[in-house]
BAVEXVEX-465889 format. One line per 2 residues: number of its first residue (from 1); for each residue x, y, z of C-alpha. Coordinates in pm, 1 decimal. Example, Ala and Ser with C-alpha at 12.3 -4.5 7.8 and 13.67 -1.06 7.14 Angstrom:
1) 1230.0 -450.0 780.0 ~ 1367.0 -106.0 714.0
//
This chain:
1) 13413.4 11638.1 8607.9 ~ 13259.2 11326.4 8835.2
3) 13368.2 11103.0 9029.5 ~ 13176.2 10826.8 8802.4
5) 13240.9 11036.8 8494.9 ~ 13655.7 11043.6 8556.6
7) 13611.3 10624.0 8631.1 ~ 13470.5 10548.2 8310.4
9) 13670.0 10732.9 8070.9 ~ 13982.5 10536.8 8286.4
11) 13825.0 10212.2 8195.9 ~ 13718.2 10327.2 7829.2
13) 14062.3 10433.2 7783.7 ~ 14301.8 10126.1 7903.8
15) 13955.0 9886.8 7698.4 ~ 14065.1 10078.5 7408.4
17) 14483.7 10045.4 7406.7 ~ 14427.6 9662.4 7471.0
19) 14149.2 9666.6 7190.5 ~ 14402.8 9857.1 6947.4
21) 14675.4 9586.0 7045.4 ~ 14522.0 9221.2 7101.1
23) 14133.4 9259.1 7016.8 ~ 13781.6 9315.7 7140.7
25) 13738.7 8964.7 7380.9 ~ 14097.8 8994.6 7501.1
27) 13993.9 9361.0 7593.0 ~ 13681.8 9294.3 7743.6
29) 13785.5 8995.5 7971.3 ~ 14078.2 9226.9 8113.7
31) 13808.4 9503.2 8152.9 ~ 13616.5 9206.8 8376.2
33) 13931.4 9145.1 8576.1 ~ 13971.5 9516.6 8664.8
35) 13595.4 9509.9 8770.2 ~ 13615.8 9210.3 8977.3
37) 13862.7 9359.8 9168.3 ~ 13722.4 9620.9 9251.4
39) 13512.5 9708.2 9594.4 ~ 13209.4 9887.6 9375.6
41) 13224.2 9814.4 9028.2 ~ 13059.9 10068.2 8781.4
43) 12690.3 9890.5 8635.5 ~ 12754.3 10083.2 8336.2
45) 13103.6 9933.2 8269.1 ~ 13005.8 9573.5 8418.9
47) 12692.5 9547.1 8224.7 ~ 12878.0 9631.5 7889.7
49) 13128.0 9313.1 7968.4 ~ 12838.2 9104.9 8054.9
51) 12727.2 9187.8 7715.6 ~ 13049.5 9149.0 7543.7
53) 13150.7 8785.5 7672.6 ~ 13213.0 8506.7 7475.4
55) 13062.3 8310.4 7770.9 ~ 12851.4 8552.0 7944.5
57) 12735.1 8301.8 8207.0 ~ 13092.0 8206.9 8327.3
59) 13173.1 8547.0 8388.1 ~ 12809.6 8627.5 8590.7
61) 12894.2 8288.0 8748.0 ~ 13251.6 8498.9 8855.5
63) 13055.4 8815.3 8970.6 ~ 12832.1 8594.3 9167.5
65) 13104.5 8387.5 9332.6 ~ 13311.2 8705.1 9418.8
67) 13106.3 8712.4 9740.3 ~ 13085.4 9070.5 9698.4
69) 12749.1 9238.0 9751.5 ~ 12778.7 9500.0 9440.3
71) 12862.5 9269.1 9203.9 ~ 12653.0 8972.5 9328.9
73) 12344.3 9242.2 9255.9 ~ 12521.1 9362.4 8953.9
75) 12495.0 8973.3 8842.6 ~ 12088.2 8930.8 8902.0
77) 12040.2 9228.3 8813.6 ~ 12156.3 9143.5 8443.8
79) 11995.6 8788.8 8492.1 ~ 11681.4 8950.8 8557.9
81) 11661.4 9168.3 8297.3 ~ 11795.8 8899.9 8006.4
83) 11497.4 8682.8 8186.2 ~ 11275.2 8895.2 8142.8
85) 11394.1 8993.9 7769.7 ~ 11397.0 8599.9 7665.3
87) 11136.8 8453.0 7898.6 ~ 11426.5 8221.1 7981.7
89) 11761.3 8142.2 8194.2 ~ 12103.2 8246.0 8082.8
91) 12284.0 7931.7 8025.0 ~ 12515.9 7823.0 8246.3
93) 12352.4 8011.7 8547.0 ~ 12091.5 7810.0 8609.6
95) 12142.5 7775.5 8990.3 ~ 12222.7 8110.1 9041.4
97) 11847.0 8238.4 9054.6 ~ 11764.7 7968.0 9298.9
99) 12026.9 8101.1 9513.8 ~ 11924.9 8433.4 9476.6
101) 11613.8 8387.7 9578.0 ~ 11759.2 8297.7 9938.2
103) 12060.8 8497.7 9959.7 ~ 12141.7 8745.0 10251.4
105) 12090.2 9017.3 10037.8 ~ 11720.5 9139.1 10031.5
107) 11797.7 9366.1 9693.2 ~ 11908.9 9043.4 9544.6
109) 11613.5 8825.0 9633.3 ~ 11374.2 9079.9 9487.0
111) 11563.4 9100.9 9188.6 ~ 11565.3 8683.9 9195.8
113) 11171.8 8737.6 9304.3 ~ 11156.3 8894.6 8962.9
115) 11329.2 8674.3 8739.8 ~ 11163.6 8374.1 8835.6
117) 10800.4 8536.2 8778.0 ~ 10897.1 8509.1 8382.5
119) 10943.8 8174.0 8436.9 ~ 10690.2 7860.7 8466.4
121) 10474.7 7877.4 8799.8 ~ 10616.6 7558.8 8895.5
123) 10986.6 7720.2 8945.4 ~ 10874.0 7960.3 9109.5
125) 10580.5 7846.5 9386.9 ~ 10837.1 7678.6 9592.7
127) 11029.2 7977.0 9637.5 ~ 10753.8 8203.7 9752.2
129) 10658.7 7911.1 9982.8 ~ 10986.5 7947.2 10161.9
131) 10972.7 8316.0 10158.9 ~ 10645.8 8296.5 10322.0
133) 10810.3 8168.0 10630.0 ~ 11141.6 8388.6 10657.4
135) 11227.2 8656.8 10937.2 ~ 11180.2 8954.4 10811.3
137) 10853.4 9074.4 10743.9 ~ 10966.7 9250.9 10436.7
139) 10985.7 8932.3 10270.2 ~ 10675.3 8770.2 10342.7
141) 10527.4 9102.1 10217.2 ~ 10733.6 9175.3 9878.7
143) 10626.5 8737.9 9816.7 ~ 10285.0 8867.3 9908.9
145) 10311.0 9068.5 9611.0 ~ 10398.5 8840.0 9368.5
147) 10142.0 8631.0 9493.3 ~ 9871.1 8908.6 9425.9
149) 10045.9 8932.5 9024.8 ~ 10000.0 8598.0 8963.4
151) 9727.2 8335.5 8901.3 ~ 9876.0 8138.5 9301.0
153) 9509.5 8059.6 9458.6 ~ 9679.2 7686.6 9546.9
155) 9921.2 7924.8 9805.8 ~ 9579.4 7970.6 10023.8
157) 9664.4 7754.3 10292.1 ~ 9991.0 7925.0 10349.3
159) 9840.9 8221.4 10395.0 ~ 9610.6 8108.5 10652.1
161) 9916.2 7993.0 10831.9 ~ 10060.9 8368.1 10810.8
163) 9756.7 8505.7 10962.8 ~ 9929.3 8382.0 11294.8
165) 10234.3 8601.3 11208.2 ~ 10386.1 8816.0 11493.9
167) 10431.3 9117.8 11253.3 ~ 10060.7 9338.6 11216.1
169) 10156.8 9404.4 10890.9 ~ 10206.2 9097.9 10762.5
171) 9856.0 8957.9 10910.3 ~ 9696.7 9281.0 10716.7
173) 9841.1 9178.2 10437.0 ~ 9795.7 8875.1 10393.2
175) 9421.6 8933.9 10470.7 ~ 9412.7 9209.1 10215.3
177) 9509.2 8899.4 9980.5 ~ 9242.1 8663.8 10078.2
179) 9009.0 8966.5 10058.6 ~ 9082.2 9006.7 9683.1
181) 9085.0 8637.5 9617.3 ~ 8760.8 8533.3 9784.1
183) 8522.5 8921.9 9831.0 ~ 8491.7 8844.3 10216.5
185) 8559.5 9129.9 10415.7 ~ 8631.2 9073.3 10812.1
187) 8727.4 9452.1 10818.6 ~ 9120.5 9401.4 10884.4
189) 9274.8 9702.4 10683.7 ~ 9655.6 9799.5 10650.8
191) 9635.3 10106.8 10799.5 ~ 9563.0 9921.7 11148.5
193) 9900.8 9751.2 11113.6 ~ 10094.4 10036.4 11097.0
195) 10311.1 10124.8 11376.4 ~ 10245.4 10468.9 11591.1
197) 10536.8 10674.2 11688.9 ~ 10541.5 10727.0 12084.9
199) 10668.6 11012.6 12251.0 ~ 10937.0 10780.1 12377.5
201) 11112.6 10420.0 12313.4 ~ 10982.2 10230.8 11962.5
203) 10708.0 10249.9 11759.8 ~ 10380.9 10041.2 11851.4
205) 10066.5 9952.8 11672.0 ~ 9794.8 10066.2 11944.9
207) 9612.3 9862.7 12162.5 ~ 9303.2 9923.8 11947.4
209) 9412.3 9809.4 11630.0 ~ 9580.3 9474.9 11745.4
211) 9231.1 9388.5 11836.5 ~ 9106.4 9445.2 11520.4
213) 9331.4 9260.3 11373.1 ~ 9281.5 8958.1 11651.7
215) 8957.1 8944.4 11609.3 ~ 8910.7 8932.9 11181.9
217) 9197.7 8675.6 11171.7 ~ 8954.8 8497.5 11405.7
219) 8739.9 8536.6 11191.8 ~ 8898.6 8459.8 10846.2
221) 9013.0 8088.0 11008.4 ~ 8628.1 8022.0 11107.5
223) 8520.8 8073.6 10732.5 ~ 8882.2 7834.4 10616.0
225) 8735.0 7575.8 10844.1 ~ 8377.9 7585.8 10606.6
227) 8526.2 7663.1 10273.1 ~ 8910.9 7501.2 10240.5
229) 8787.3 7193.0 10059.1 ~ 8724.8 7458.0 9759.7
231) 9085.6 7554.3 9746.2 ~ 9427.1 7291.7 9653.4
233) 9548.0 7150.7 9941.0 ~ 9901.7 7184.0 9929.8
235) 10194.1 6911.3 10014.3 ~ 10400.1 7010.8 10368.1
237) 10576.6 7402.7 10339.4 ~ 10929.0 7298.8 10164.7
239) 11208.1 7331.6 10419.8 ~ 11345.0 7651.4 10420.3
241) 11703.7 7678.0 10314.7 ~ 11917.1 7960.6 10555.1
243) 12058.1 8282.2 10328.4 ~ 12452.2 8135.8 10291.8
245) 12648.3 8354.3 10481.0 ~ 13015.8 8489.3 10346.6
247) 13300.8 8664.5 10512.4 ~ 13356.5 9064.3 10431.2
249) 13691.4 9242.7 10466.7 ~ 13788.6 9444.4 10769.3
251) 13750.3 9781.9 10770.8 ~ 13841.7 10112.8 10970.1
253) 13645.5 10416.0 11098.7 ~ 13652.1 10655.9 11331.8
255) 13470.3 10783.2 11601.4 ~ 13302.4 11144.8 11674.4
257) 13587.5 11151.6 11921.7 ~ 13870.6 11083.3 11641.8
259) 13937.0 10692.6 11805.3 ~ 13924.6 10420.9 11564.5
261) 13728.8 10137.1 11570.3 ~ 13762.4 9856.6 11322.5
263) 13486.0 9584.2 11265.2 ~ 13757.9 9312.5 11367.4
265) 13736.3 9457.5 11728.6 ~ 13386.0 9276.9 11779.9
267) 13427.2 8887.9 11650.2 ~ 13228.7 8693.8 11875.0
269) 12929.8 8935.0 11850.9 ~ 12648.7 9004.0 11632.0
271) 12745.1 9341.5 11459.0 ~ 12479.4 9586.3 11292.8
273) 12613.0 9795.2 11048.2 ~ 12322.6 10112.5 10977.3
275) 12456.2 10330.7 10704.1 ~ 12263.9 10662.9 10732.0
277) 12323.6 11022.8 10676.0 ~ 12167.4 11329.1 10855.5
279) 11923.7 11426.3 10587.6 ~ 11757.4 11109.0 10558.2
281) 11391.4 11116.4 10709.2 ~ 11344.5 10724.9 10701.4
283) 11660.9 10683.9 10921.4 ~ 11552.3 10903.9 11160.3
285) 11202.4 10721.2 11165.6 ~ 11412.7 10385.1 11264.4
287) 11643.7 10565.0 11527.8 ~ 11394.8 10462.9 11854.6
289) 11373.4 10105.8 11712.6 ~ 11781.1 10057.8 11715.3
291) 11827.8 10253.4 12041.1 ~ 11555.8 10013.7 12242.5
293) 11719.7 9727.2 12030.4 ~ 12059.9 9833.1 12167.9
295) 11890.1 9885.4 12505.7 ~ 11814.2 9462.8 12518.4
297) 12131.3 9346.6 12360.7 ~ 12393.2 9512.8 12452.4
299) 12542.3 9252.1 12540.4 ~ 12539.0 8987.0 12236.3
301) 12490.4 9243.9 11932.3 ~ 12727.4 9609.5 11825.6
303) 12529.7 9841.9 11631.3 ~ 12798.7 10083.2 11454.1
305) 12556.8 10386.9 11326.6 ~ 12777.6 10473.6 10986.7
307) 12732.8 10811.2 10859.2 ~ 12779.5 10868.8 10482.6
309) 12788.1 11258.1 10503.8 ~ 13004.1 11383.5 10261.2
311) 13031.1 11033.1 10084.1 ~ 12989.0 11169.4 9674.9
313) 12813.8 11537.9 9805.6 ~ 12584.4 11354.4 10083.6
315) 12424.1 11609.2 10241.4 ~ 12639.6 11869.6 10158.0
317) 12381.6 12111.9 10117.6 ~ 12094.9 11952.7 10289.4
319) 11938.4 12021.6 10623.4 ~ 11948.1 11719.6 10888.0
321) 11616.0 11573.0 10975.0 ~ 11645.2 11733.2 11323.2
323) 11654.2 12100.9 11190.6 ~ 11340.3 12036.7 10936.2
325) 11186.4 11893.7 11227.9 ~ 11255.0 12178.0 11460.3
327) 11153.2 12414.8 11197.8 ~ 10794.3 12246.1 11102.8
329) 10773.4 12339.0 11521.7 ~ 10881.9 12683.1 11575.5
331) 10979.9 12810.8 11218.2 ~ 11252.2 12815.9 10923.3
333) 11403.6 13117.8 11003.7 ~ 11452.7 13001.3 11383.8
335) 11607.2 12717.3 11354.8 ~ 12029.1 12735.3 11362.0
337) 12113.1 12436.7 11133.3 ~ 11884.4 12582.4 10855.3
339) 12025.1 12963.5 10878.4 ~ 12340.9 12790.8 10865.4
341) 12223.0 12658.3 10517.3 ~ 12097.8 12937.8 10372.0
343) 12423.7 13163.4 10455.0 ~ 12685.0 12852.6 10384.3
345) 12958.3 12994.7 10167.4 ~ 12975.0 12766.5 9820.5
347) 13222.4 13008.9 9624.9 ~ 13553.7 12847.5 9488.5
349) 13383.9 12473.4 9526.7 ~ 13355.9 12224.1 9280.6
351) 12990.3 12189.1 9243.1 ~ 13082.4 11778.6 9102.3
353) 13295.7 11704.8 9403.2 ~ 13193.6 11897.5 9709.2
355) 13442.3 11954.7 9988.1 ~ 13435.4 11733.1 10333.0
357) 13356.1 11994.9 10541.1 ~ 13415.9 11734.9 10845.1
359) 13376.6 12000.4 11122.2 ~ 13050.6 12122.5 10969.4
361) 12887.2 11728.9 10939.4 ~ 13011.8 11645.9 11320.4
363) 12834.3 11934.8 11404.8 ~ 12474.1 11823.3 11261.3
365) 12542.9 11444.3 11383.5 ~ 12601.7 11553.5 11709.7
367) 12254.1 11748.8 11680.0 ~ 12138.0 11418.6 11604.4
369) 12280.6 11196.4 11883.2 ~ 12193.3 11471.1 12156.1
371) 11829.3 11508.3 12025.5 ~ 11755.6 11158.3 11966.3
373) 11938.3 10991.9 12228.2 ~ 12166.5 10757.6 12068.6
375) 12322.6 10508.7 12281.5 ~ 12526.0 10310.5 11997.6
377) 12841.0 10440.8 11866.2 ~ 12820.0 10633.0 11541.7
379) 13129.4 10607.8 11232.7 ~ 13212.8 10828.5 10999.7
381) 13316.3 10745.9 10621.2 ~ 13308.6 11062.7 10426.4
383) 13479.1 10906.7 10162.3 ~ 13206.4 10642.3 10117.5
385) 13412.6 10349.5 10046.4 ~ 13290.4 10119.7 10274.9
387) 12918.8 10233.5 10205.1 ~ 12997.4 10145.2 9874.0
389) 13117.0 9795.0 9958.9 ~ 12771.7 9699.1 10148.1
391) 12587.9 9905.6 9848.2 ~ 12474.2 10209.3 10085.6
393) 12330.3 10394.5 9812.5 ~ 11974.0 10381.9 9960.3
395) 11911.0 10454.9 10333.8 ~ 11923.2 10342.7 10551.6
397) 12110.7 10056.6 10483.9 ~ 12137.7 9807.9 10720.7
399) 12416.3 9500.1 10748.9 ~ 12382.6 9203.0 11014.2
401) 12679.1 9053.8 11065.9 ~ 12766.0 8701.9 11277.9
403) 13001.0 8599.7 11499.8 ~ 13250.6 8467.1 11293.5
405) 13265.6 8796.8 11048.6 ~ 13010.4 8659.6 10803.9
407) 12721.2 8878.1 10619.0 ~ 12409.0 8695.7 10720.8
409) 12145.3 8991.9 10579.5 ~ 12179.7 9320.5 10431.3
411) 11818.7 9499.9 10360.8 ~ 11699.9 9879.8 10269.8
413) 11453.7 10035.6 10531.2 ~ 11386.9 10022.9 10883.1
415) 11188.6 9673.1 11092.3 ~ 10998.5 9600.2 11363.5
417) 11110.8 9517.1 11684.6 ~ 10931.1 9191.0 11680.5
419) 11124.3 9139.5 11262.2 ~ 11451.2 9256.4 11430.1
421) 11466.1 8998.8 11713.6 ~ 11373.8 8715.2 11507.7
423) 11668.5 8793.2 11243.5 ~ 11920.9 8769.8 11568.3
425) 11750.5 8462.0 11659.6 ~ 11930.6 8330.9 11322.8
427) 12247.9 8443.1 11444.1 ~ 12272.8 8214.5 11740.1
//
């Protein structure tokens, strides 16, 4: 039996003894208290009680005040799908989206992103307006897409602006957009913003290709100057308003070398949390981008590499990224790590709940620091609690944390240099 599986018939049963005894809503708002409490709520379970409520926007209003990233998402999440079910707002949660929209969390702005596109065009322009102008590239691409949905030609000033963007991908983008909106064609193309691994230090977009880029942005503001007097003009870019940071608990991990380190031990830096696990590709791909990072602040910002090995079967059976890339060099049957694999002794486990085989998962992460030469320390949470807390389902997972202890953005995937820098610039 699961993990998940063994949760739900816990809540199902104590729902059911206080149904028997005091009723449905009495039942159902206890049911809420147990999930507010908790670190990672089930979506199953929290969904049901957002259904259920006699007042379903005071509780999401709860969930969304809990300052808890699960159940803030759990909370848009629901928003966003009873927006787009009703083609309007929950009541009572009206400022809740607009919050969203801007919150540290990039899961939750998307979700927000969506919510809002089911509502009138004039909710929702501002907010792309301000997205337009965050720090992370990410976001000025996912409101690029929303843009490209929707009927937003009166946005095409603001996109000339982001043609001046310090992120390739962004400028490719954006031209990609214009492209579509007006058939010109100064020959930028995504595929010359993309970042080239080198055989050393962080990924760069070649010499080449930044030129190419230089010169059709050029290019795209000489025909702006000759046609903008066919498109809206629009009013001054909104201010943007700053993601509002909250605190998150303390925690405890330990080392590779057994020593513990708790997140406390670094107020009055910038902290990075990256949740990762050896198996997964994309966090090896962002690996040379948090080692030069650490390289140039070392001493304002901590990055804590978290491993989730182990956390819920992570990995248990899975090769690390450095044996399948060893073995797409000199072979499958050559490579240690993935012999290992194939004579690993399952017998007597329980298939649902693997066991922590701790010695076995130090062993591939310190594969893994040696070959890719990490410089920041690396955790380990086998258990997966506090992966769970920052929603480290999907890796890598990465946390920035201020000075004071605050959450100031949490986002799935790896960035830029250039995106990276200007998200610490924030933080100061």
């Amino acid at each position: 039996m699961t993990k998940r599986l063994k949760y739900l018939i816990g809540i199902a049963t104590v729902t059911g003894i206080i149904a028997l005894g005091f009723g449905d809503q009495i039942a159902n708002t206890f049911t809420a208290r147990l999930l507010l409490l908790q670190d990672a709520p089930d979506p199953i379970a929290t969904n049901t009680v957002f259904e259920e409520a006699a007042l379903p926007g005071k509780l999401i209003s709860q969930f969304w005040n809990s300052e808890k990233i699960p159940h803030r998402y759990l909370a848009v999440s629901y928003l966003k799908e009873q927006t787009a079910r009703h083609g309007r707002q929950v009541p009572d949660t009206e400022g809740i989206l607009d919050d969203a929209v801007q919150d540290v969390d990039n899961s939750v702005r998307e979700l927000a992103l969506g919510a809002l596109s089911h509502l009138p065009a004039n909710t929702f322009i501002p907010h792309l307006r301000r997205l337009l102008k965050d720090a992370d590239n990410a976001i000025k691409i996912k409101a690029l897409h929303f843009i490209k949905e929707g009927d937003f030609q009166a946005l095409a000033s603001d996109l000339i602006v982001l043609l001046d963007d310090p992120e390739p991908l962004v400028v490719a983008s954006t031209a990609g957009l214009l492209r579509r909106w007006t058939g010109e064609d100064f020959s930028i193309r995504n595929h010359d913003a993309v970042a080239k691994l080198q055989a050393s230090g962080p990924r760069v977009v070649p010499e080449e290709n930044l030129q190419r880029l230089r010169t059709g942005v050029i290019q795209w503001k000489e025909w702006w100057q000759k046609n903008k007097e066919k498109f809206p003009q629009q009013t001054p870019i909104p201010k943007k308003r700053p993601p509002k940071p909250f605190a998150t608990k303390d925690f405890e991990l330990h080392t590779m070398e057994g020593d513990s380190i708790r997140l406390s031990d670094f107020r009055g830096k910038k902290v990075l949390l990256n949740f990762w696990t050896t198996w997964c590709t994309a966090c090896a791909m962002e690996m040379p981008d948090l080692v030069e990072l650490n390289e140039r602040y070392s001493e304002t910002l901590v990055i804590l590499g978290i491993s989730l090995d182990g956390s819920d079967g992570h990995g248990h059976d899975h090769a690390s990224f450095v044996d399948l890339e060893e073995a797409s060099e000199i072979g499958w049957n050559n490579v240690e790590g993935l012999r290992e694999l194939e004579h690993h002794d399952h017998e007597g486990h329980d298939h649902d709940v693997p066991t922590i085989d701790l010695p076995r998962i130090k062993k591939k992460i310190r594969r893994i620091i040696d070959k890719k030469g990490l410089t920041y320390p690396i955790l380990l949470n086998p258990s997966g609690d506090i992966g769970r807390r920052f929603n480290g389902q999907e890796l890598p997972t990465n946390v920035l944390i201020d000075q004071e202890g605050k959450v100031r953005r949490r986002f799935i995937g790896s960035r830029p240099i250039v995106t990276w820098e200007a998200m610490l610039k924030e933080l100061d």
